[in-house]
C-alpha positions in Angstrom: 167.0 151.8 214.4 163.6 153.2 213.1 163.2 154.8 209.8 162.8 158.0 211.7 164.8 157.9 214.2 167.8 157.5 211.3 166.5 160.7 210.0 166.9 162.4 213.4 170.6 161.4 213.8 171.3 162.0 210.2 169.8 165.5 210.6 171.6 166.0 214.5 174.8 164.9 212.8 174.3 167.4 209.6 172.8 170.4 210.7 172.0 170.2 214.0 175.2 170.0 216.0 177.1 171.8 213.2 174.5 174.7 213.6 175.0 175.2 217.2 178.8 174.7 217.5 178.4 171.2 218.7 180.2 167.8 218.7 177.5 165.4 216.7 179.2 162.5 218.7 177.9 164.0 222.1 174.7 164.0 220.7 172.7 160.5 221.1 169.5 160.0 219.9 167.8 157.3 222.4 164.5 157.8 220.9 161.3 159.3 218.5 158.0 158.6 219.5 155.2 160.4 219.2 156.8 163.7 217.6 159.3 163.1 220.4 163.1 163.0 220.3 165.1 161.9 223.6 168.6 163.2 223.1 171.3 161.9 225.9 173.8 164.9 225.9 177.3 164.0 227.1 180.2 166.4 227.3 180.2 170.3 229.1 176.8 171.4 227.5 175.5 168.0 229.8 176.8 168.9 232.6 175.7 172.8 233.0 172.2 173.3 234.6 172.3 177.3 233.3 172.3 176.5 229.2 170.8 172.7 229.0 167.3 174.5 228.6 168.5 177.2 226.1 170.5 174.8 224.8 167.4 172.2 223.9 165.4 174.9 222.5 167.6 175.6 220.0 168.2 172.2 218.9 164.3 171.5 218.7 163.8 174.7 216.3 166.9 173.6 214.3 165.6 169.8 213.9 161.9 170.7 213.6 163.1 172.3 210.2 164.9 169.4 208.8 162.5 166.7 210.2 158.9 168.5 210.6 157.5 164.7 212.1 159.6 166.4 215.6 157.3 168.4 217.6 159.8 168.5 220.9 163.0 167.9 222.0 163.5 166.5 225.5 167.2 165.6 227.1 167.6 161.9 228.8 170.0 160.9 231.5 
């Protein structure tokens, strides 16, 4: 696992899942490239068409503060 892409779990595991109500173990991070994190989401938020886009949104402005190298989010099958 990159240097970077430890921080991004670290800070999905701290702040982001916590923030938004979330299991951190439904949270996977697959990849950061680019200023891009691919999250796999598994559990009900996954599986619901109506709140995956809200649901990204607030996840990339809660991880953009805690790792500022993360310009977007984007979700992964």
């Amino acid at each position: 696992m990159t240097d970077l892409r430890a921080t991004v779990a670290a800070a999905v595991r701290d702040h982001v899942a916590p923030a938004l109500g979330l299991d951190p173990s439904g949270i996977e991070v697959v990849a950061v490239a680019d200023g891009i994190a691919s999250l796999r989401l598994s559990g009900v938020c996954a599986g619901c068409p109506a709140t995956i886009h809200p649901m990204l949104m607030q996840m990339e402005a809660e991880l953009k503060q805690h790792v500022p190298a993360v310009e977007f989010v984007e979700a992964v099958v």
